[in-house]
C-alpha positions as CSV (number, residue, x, y, z in Angstrom):
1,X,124.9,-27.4,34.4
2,X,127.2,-24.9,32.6
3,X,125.4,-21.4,31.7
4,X,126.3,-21.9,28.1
5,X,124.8,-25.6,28.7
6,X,121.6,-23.7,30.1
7,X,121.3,-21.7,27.0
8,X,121.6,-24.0,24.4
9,X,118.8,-26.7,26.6
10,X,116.5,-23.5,26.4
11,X,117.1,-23.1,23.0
12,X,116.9,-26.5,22.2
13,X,113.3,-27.0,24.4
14,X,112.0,-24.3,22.6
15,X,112.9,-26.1,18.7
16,X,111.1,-29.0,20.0
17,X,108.0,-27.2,21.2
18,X,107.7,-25.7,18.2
19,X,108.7,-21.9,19.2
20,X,111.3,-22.0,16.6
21,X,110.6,-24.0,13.3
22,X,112.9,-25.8,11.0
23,X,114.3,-23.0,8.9
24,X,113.4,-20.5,10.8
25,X,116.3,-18.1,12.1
26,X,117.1,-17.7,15.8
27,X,117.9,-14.6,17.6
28,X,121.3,-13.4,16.7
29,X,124.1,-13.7,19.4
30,X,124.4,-10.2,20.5
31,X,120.7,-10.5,20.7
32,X,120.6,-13.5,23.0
33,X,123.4,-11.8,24.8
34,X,121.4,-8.5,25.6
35,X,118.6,-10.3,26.2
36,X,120.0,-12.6,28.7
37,X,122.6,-10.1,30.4
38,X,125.6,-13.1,29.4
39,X,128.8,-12.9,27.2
40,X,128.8,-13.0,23.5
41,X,131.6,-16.1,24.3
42,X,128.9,-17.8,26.2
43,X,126.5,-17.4,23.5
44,X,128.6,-18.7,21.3
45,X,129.8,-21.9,23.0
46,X,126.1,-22.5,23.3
47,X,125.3,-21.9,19.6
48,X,128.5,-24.1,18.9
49,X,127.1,-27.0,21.3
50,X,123.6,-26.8,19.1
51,X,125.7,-27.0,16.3
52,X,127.5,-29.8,17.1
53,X,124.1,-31.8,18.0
54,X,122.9,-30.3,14.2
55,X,119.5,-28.8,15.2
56,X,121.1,-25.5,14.2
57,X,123.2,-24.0,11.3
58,X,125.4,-20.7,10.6
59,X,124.7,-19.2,7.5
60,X,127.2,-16.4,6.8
61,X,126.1,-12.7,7.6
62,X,122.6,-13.9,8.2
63,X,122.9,-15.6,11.3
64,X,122.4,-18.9,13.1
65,X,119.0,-21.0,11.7
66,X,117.0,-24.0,13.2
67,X,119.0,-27.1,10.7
68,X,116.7,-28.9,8.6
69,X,116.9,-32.6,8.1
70,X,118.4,-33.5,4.6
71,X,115.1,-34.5,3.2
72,X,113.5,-31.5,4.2
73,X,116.7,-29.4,2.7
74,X,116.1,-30.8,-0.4
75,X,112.4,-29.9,-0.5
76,X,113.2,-26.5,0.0
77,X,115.8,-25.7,-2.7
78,X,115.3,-24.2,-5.9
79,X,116.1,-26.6,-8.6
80,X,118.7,-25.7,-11.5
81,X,116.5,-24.5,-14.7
82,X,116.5,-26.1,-17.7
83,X,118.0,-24.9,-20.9
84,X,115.8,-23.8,-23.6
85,X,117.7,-25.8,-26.5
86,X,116.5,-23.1,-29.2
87,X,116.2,-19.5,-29.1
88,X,113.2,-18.1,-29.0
89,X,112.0,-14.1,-30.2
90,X,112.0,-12.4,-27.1
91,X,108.2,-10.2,-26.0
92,X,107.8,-9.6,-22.9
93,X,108.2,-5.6,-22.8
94,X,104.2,-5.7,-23.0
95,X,104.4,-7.5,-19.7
96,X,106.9,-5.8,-18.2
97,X,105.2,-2.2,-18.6
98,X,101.5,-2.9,-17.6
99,X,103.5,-4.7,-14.5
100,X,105.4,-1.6,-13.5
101,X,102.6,0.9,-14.3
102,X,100.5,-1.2,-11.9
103,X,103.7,-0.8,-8.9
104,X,104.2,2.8,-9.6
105,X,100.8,3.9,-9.2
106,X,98.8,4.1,-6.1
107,X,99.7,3.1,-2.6
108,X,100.1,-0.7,-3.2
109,X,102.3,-2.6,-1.0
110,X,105.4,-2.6,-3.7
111,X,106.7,-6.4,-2.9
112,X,106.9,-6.5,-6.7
113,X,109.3,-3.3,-7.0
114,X,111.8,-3.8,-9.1
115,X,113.7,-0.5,-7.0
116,X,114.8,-0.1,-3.9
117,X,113.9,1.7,-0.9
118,X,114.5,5.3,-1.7
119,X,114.5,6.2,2.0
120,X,117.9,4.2,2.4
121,X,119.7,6.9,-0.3
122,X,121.3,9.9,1.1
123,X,118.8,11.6,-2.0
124,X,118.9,14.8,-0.3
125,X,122.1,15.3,0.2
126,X,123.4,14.6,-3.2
127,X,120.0,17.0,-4.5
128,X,121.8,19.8,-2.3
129,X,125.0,19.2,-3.8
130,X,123.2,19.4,-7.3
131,X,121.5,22.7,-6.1
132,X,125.1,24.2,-5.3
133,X,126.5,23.5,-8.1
134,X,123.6,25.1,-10.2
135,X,123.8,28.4,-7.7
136,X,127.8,28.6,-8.6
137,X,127.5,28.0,-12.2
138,X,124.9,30.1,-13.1
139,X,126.1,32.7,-14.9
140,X,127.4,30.3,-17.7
141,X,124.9,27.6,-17.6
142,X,125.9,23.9,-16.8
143,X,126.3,22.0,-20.2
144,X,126.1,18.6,-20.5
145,X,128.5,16.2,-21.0
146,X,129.6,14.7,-24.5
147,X,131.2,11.5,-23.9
148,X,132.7,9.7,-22.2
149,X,131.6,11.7,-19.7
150,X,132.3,14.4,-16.9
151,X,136.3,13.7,-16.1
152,X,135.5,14.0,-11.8
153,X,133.2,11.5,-11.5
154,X,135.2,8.9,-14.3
155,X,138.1,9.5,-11.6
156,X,135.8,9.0,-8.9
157,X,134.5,5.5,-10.4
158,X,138.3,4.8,-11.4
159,X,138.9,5.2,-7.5
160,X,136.3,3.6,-6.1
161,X,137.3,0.2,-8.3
162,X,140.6,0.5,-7.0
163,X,140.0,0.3,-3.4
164,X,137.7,-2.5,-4.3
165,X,141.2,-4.0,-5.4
166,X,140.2,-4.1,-9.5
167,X,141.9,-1.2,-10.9
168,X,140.4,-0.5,-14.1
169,X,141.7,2.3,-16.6
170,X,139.8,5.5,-16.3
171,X,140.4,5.9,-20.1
172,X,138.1,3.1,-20.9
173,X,135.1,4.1,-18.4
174,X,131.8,5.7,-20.5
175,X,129.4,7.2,-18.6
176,X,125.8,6.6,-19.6
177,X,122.4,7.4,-18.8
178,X,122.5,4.3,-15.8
179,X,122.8,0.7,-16.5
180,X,120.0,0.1,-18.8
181,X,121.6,2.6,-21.5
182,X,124.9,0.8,-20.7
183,X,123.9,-2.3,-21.5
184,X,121.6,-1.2,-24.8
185,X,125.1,0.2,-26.2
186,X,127.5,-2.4,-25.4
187,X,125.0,-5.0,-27.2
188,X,124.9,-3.2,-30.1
189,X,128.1,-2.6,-30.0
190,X,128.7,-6.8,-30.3
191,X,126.0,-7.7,-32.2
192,X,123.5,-7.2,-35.4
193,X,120.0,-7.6,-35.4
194,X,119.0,-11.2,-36.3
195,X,121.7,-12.6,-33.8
196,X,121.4,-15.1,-31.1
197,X,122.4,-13.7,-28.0
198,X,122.6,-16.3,-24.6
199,X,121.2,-15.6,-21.4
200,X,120.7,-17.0,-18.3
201,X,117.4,-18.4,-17.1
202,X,115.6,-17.0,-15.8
203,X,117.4,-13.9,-16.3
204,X,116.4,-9.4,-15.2
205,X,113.9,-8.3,-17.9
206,X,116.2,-5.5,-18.7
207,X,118.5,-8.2,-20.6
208,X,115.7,-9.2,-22.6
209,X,114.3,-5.6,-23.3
210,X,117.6,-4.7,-25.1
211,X,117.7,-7.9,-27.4
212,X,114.2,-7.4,-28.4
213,X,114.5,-3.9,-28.9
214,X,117.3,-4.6,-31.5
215,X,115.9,-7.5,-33.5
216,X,117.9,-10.3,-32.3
217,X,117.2,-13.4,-30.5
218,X,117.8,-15.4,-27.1
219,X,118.4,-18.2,-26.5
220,X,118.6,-19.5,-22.5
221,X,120.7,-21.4,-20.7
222,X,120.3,-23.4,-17.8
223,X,120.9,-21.3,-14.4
224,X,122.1,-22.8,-11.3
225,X,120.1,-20.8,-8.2
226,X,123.5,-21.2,-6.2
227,X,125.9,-20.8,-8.7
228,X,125.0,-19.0,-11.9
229,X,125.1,-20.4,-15.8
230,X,125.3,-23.6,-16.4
231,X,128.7,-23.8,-18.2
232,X,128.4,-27.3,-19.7
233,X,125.5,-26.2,-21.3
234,X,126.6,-23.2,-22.4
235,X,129.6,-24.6,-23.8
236,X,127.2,-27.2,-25.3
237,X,125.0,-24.4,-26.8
238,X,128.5,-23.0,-28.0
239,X,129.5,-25.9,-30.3
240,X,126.4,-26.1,-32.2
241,X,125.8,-23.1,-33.1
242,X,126.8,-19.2,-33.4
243,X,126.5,-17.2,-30.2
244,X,127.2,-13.8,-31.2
245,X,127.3,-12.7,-26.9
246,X,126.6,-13.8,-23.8
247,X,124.6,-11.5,-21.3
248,X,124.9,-12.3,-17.7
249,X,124.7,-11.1,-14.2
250,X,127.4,-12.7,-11.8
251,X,126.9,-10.9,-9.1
252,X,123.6,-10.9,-6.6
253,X,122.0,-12.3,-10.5
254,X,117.6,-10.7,-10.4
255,X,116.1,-12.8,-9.8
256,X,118.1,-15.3,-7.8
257,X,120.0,-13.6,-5.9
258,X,123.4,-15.8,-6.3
259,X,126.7,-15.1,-6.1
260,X,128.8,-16.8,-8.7
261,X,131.7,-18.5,-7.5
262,X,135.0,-17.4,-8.9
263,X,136.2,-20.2,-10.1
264,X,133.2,-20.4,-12.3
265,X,134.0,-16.4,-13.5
266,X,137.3,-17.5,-14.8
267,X,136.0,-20.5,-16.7
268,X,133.3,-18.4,-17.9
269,X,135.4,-15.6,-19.1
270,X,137.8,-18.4,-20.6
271,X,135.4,-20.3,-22.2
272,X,133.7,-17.2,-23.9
273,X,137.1,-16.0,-25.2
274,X,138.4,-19.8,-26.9
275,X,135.0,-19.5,-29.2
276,X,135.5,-15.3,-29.3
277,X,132.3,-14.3,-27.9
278,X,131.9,-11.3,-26.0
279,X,130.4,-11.2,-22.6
280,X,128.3,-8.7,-21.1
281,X,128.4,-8.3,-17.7
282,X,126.2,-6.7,-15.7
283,X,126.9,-5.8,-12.4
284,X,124.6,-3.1,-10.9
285,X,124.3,-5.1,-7.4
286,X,128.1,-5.5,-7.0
287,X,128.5,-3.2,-3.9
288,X,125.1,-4.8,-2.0
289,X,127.1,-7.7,-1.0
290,X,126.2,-9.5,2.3
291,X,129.3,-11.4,3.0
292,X,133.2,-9.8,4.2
293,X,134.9,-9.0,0.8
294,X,133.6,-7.5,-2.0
295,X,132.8,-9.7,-4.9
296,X,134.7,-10.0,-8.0
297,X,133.6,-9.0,-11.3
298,X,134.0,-11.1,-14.4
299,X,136.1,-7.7,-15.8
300,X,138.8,-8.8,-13.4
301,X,139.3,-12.2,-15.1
302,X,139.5,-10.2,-19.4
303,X,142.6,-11.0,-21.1
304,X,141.2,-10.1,-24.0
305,X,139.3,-7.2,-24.0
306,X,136.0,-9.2,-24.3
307,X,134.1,-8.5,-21.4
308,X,132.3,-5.3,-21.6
309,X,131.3,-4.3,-17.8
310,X,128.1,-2.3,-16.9
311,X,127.4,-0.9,-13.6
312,X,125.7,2.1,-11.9
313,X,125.1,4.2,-8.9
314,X,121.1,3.2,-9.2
315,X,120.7,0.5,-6.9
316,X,123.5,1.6,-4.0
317,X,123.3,5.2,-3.9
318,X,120.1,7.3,-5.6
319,X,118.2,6.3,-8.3
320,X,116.8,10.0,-8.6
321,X,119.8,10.3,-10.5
322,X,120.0,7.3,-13.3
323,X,123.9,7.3,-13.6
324,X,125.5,4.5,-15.0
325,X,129.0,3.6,-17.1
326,X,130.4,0.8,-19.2
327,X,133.7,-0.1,-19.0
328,X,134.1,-2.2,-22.8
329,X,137.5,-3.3,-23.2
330,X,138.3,-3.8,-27.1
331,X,134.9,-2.3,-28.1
332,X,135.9,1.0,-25.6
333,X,135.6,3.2,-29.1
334,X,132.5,1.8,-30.8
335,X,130.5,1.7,-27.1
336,X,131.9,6.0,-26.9
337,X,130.7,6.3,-30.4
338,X,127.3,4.9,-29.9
339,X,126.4,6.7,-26.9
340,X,127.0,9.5,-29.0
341,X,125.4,8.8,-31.8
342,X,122.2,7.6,-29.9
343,X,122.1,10.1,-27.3
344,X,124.7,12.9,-27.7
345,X,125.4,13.8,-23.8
346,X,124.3,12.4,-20.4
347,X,123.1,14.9,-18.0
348,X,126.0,17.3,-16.0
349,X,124.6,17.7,-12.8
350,X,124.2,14.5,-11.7
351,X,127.8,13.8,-12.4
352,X,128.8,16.5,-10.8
353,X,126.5,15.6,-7.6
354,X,127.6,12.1,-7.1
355,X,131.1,12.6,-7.8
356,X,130.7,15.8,-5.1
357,X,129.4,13.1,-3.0
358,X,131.7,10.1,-3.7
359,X,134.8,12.8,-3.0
360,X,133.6,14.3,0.3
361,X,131.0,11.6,2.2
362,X,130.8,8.4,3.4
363,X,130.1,6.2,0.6
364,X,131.4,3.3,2.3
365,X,129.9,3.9,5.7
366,X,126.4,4.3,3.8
367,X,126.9,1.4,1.7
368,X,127.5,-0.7,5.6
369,X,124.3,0.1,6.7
370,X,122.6,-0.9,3.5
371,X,123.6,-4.2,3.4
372,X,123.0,-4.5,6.7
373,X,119.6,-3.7,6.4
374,X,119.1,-5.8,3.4
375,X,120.7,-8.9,5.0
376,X,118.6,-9.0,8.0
377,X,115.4,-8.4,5.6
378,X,116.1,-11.2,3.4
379,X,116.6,-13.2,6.5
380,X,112.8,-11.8,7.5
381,X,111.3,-12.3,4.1
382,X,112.5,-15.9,3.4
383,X,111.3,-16.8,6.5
384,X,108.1,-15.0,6.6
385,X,107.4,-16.8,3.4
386,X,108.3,-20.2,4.3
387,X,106.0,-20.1,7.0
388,X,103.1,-18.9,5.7
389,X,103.6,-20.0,2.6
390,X,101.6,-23.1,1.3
391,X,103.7,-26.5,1.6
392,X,105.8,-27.2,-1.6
393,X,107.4,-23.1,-1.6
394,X,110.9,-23.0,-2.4
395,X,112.8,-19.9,-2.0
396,X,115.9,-18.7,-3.1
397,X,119.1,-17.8,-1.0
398,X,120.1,-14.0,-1.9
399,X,123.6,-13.6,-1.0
400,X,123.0,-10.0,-2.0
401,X,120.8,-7.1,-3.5
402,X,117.4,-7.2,-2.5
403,X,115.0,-9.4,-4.3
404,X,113.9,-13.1,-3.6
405,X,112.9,-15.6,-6.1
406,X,110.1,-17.8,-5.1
407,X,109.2,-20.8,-6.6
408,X,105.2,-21.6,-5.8
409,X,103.4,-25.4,-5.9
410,X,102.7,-26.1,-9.8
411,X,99.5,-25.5,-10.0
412,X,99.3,-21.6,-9.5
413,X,99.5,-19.3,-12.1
414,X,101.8,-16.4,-11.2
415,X,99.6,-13.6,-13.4
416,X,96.8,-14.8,-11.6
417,X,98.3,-14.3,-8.2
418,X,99.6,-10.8,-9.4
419,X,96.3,-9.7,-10.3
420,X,94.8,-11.3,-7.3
421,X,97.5,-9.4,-5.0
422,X,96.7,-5.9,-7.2
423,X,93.1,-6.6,-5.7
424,X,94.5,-6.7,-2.2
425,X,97.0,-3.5,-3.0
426,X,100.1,-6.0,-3.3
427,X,102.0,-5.9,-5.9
428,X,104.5,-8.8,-6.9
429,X,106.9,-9.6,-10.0
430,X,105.4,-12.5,-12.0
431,X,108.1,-14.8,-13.0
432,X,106.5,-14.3,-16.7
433,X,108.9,-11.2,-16.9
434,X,112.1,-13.2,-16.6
435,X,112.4,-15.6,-19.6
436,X,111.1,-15.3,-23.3
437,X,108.8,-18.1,-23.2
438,X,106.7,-19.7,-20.1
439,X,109.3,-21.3,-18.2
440,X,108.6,-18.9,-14.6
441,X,104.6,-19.3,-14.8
442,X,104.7,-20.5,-11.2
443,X,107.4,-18.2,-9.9
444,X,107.8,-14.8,-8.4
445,X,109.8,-11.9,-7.5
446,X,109.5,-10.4,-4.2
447,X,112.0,-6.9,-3.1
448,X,113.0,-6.9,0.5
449,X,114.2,-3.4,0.4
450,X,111.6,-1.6,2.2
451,X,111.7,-0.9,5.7
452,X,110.3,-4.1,7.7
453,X,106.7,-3.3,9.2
454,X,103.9,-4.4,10.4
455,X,102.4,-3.9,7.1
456,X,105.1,-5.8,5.3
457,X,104.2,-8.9,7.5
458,X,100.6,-8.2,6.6
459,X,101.1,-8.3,3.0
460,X,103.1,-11.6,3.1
461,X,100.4,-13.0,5.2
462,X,98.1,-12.0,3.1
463,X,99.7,-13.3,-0.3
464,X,100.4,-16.7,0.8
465,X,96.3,-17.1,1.8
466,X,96.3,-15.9,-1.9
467,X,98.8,-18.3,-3.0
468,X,96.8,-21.6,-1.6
469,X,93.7,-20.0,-3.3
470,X,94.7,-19.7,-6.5
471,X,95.9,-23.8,-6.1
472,X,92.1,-24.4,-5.7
């Protein structure tokens, strides 16, 4: 017998003897090929021989996992949501607040933290460069910036979409007060209160804090977990009735997790603009990608000036300092004019930081080891919960950020899970937050972000015991 042959027998003893479960991931090559003092190529002729036999699977940049049959596939997918055919008055900020004030206080186990691990941000080197800059401005006093915003860090943005290979114009960037304030101004820059505004479903809280802050409505439209919004429903949705914008999250969508494909993008972006509806995109998780290339916005597929593009530095670099920016298209002007009006200036020396840190560090390099990190703890979580988990769990598949949606058996009520976890000092995201009506009663969020412990295992542990109890 071949060594490679030896491998994959071993491997494949220890599947049916129950040392590696269906799902479960394996040990990476270079793992198995430290461990076992053999070549990466003989690991992977013996991962490709497994392959070929199909008790194992590659799923890219999260490794090689035991191959479930068909059956058991399907049993584990998230289904596609179903579209809410009227809209609905959105109130959930109630929710939303107690939920976070109950995460951001004591020492809870913060599953259901909607931020990510702070101790992955170089914080204390941009806070130095901050301090530097206050030391050697002084004597005048650092004003803050009227918009559109301090003219280093624009370039720096402008730069850093450019060797992402989707030059934008600097001219049309608006720095705001991060991604939330972005998103507030390009929606009132589109719409009136009283409007219907589509979103996906289930779709980030944040989407639906800014339509009911306004006075409008949403309406929500089915959501594929692998692919994004449902665009024969949309368009559906479209020809009945007057859609005055679309929000949306293509990229690494919370809660899912997906990656829309960009082929769906363009169609989306097309459809939107044959009925003239503006999209808002926003994509704060663009640069946690887990796979080779970095994902494409729905911005690169505007013709038209319609999509109005919101990102920020919140969730990949520090979230100390809340920087975000809008890059509107035709509604450039009105979105300047509003951040204005609503809040005059955005903060200097946070601009100045960032764009000190974006010009001389390794943004890049940092951003490497992030998604690193936050591909091999998805990996960890969904597994973790899949096996402790009670039977009927369904998970999603993250292809970046760092949040997993989990669907639990019908019968559990995910606000009485939370509070059950807050007993245990857990905290989770009740699927409640993410729809306007009680379509996610038996869902929930879970962030990956923090560092994988002992602790961490503990509290998954711990929550799925909670899970079968509250099925009782």
């Amino acid at each position: 017998m071949k060594l490679y042959e030896r491998l994959a027998k071993d491997i494949e003893d220890q599947i049916s003897q129950g040392v590696f479960r269906r799902g479960e991931r394996i040990p990476s090559v270079r793992q198995t090929s430290q461990h076992r003092q053999i070549s990466i190529t003989t690991v992977l002729h013996a991962y490709l021989l497994l392959e070929s036999k199909g008790l194992i699977e590659s799923r890219p940049q999260s490794g090689y996992f035991v191959r479930l049959p068909a059956s058991a596939a399907r049993e584990n997918e998230l289904r596609t949501s179903k579209p809410i055919a009227v809209s609905a008055q959105v109130d959930v900020s109630r929710l939303v607040l107690s939920t976070l004030r109950s995460i951001g206080s004591g020492e809870a186990v913060p599953l259901g933290s909607p931020y990510p691990d702070p101790k992955l941000f170089p914080s204390d080197k941009i806070s130095r460069y901050g301090s530097a800059i206050v030391r050697r401005k002084s004597q005048w006093g650092v004003a803050d910036e009227l918009p559109p915003g301090n003219p280093e860090l624009i370039r720096q943005i402008a730069r850093r979409y450019l060797e992402n290979g989707e030059p934008v114009d600097p001219n049309e960037i608006v720095v705001t007060v991060g991604a939330t304030e972005a998103i507030n101004l390009c929606l009132q820059a589109v719409a009136k209160p009283g409007d219907t505004v589509a979103v996906e479903s289930p779709t980030y809280y944040a989407m639906l804090h800014a339509i009911e802050r306004m006075g409008m409505r949403a309406i929500e439209v089915a959501t594929n977990p692998g692919e994004g919004i449902d665009l024969g429903a949309l368009a559906a949705i479209l020809a009945k009735q007057r859609i005055a914008a679309c929000m949306v999250m293509p990229n690494f969508q919370n809660p899912l997790g997906f990656q829309m494909p960009d082929e769906n993008k363009r169609e989306l972006v097309e459809l939107l603009a044959r009925h003239g509806v503006p999209v808002i995109e926003s994509d704060v998780y663009n640069e946690l990608y887990f796979g080779e290339a970095h994902p494409r916005s729905l911005k690169s597929f505007d013709t038209e000036g319609l999509v109005l593009h919101c990102a920020s530095f919140s969730k990949s670099l520090t979230s100390a300092y809340r920087i975000g920016w809008a890059i509107a298209g035709r509604f450039h002007e009105q979105v300047e004019k509003l951040k204005f009006l609503n809040t005059l200036t955005t903060p200097s020396i946070p601009q100045l930081a960032i764009a000190e840190y974006l010009k001389n560090d390794g943004y890049e390099h940092h951003l490497r080891r992030v998604r690193k990190v936050f591909a091999q703890q998805a990996s960890l979580m969904t597994a973790t919960v899949k096996r402790f988990f009670p039977e009927g769990t369904r998970t999603s598949h993250p292809m970046g950020g760092y949040v997993l949606w989990v669907e639990l058996p019908p019968s559990v009520d995910s606000m009485r899970l939370y509070q059950l976890a807050l007993d245990n000092g857990i905290t989770v995201g009740p699927g409640y937050m993410f729809s306007a009506t009680d379509s996610y009663r038996n869902f929930i969020r879970l962030n990956y972000s923090y560092t994988w412990s002992p602790g961490i295992e503990a509290a998954l542990i711990t929550l799925g015991k909670l899970v079968a109890a509250c099925m009782r």
